[in-house]
C-alpha positions, 0 to 999 in steps of 0.5 A: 724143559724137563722131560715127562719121565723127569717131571713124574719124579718130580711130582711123586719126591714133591708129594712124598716130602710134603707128607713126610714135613707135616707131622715134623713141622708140627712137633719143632714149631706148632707144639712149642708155640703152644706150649709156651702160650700155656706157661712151659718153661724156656727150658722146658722147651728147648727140649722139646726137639727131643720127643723126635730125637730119632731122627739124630739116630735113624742112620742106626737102622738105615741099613735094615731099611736098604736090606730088607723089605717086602719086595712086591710092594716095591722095597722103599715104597712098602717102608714109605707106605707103612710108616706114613699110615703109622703116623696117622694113626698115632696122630688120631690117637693123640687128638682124642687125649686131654692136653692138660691132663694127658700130657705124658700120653702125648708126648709118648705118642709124639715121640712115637711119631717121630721115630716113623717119620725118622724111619720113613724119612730114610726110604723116602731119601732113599728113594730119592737118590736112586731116581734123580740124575745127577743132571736131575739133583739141582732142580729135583731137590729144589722140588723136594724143597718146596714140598717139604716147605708145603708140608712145613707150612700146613704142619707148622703155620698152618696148624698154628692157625687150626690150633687157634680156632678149631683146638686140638682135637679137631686140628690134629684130625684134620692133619691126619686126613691131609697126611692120607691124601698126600699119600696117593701118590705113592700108591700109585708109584709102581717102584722098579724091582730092585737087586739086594746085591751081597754089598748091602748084605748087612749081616753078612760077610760085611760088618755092620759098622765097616758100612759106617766106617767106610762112609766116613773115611772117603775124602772129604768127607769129614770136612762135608761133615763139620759143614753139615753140623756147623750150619744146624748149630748155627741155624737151631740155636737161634731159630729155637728161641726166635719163636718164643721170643715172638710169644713173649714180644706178645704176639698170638698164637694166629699172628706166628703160624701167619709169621712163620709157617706161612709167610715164611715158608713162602719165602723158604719155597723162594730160596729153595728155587733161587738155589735150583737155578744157581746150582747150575751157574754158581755151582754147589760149593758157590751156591753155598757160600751165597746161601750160607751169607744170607742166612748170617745176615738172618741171624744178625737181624735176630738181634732186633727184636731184643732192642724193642724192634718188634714191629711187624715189618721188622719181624717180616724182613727178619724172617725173609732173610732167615727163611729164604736162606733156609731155602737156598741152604737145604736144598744145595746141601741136600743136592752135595748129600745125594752127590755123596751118597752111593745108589747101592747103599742110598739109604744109609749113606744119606741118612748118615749126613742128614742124622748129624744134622739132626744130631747137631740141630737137636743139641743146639735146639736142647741147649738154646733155652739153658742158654736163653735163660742164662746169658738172654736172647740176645747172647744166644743169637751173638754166639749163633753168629760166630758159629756162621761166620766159622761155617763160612769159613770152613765152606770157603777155604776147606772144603772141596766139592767134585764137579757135576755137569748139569748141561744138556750135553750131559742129559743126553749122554746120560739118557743114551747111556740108559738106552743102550 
């Protein structure tokens, strides 16, 4: 049974991701389903991941976020606050625009958003990695996990749904009003004050690019990060074109928020527990490999839908699978990222890992259209397959992870190592 002061980490990190997935999970899935049902191009949209490609490139400024700040609002707290209320602000301004006339404009301001979230996604991991133990990592990003899939459901499903019925304007106000109230948490946070120690002084007498270097150079970590790369190929490259696949199989824009951003993510929140429970038995690296086998048979059911197998209990189990992988992956990836990260550089560290991932998801997602266009839905999930069978063979034979106790022996020493 968790403790108090483990369960209030839990329930801020909770809130704070379920704010941060909102307006992503609107960008990836409920903006390309729309745009598409409006006669947007494949390749059109393949590149639409591109309006949040600072995401890939957030770890270029992760450093100033882990130096600077304004301390008496606490130093990721100030970052988290302001870039959230950036992004509502920018998210009523494009609800007051025309769609169809004022596209550009939109997609300007989305562009926009998605550089506060990149931004605020730093702090936030930040954040994240200097509150939890390590005895605290498993169960602790699978609560992370399932904010994030509340916030993916509501920015994704569920705007899909609001889109449907309310349009764009009054959706996209009511988006923002969610994104303000899951934000009372954090105001309510009181962060510890914390020491800029002269390791993270980055223009000071360290060079700004060692911090990078360094990060890269400890070992293993080039392995970890093929792994990391490998998976959101494999994993966007697919994805990507399974949504306009759903569109072009004739399925409304209501019946994909329902598929997708509701079911599935309801799913994703059961993966994303099953892998809290089997870190502690399996370990990081066997959680992996298991979570990384069910999403290649995810994959492998992206074919059916091409042969004329649309049925909705098809599309439901395609789903299951695709989506409780996604669970199991990211939070047992998120939890080896924060083992990796060091606390006095939280920030950059963490951000380097999950901008590759970034890197890697969005020139897949980029070229899944092109792709789609020239060889068929059916040639991109084929080769989206080789890419997880490579992936799962470089997590069984290459890569090491270092062993992290989650028992209750290690709870105790680690709480009277705080005590003393």
């Amino acid at each position: 049974m968790p403790s108090k002061q483990t369960l209030q980490k839990f329930i801020l990190l909770g809130s704070l991701y379920l704010s941060q997935f909102m307006p992503f999970w609107f960008l990836s899935q409920a903006l390309p389903v729309l745009l598409r049902q409006q006669g947007m191009s494949l390749e059109a949209i393949g590149l639409l991941p591109l309006v949040a490609i600072a995401i890939a490139f957030k770890f270029l400024w992760s450093p100033l976020i882990d130096r600077y700040s304004y301390a008496r609002w606490g130093h990721y707290r100030f970052w988290i606050i302001l870039f959230q209320l950036l992004v509502v602000a920018i998210t009523v301004v494009c609800s007051l625009l025309n769609l169809e006339t004022q596209l550009p404009f939109i997609l300007l301001g989305l562009a926009i958003m998605g550089t506060c979230c990149a931004s605020q996604d730093i702090a936030t991991d930040a954040l994240a990695v200097r509150l939890l133990e390590p005895y605290e990592r498993g169960m602790g990003n699978a609560v992370q996990g399932i904010g994030g899939a509340l916030g993916r459901m509501i920015g994704g499903g569920g705007m899909l749904i609001l889109l449907n019925r309310w349009g764009w304007t009054n959706s996209l106000l009511s988006l923002a009003a969610v994104m303000v109230i899951a934000l009372v948490p954090v105001l309510i946070y009181r962060e510890p004050h914390r020491k800029i120690s002269e390791t993270n002084t980055v223009f000071g007498q360290q060079n700004y690019f060692k911090v990078f270097i360094k990060f890269v150079q400890r070992p293993g970590m080039g392995t970890w990060l093929l792994v990391l790369g490998l998976y959101a190929a494999t994993h966007n490259l697919s994805a990507t074109m399974f949504t306009p696949l759903l569109v072009d199989a004739g399925l409304s824009m209501a019946d994909i928020g329902s598929l997708q951003g509701v079911f599935g993510i309801s799913v994703s929140i059961l993966g994303t527990l099953a892998a809290g429970i089997l870190i502690g038995k399996l370990g990081r690296k066997g959680t992996l490999l298991v979570a990384g086998a069910i999403s290649l048979t995810g994959i492998l059911f992206y074919q059916l839908p091409t042969f004329g197998f649309t049925q909705l209990p098809v599309l439901y189990s395609i789903v299951s699978f695709a989506f409780f992988s996604l669970g199991m992956v990211g939070t047992t990836a998120f939890t080896i990222m924060m083992d990796k990260s060091r606390p006095e550089m939280a920030g950059t560290d963490y951000t380097l890992q999950t901008s590759l991932i970034a890197i890697g998801s969005v020139l897949s997602a980029a070229v899944s259209g092109v792709l789609a266009e020239a060889i068929g839905y059916r040639g991109v999930f084929a080769l989206s397959g080789v890419l997880g069978m490579v992936c799962l063979a470089v997590i069984a034979k290459k890569l090491t992870l270092s062993t992290h106790s989650v028992s209750r022996d290690e709870q105790i020493k680690s709480q009277l190592e705080k005590s003393v």
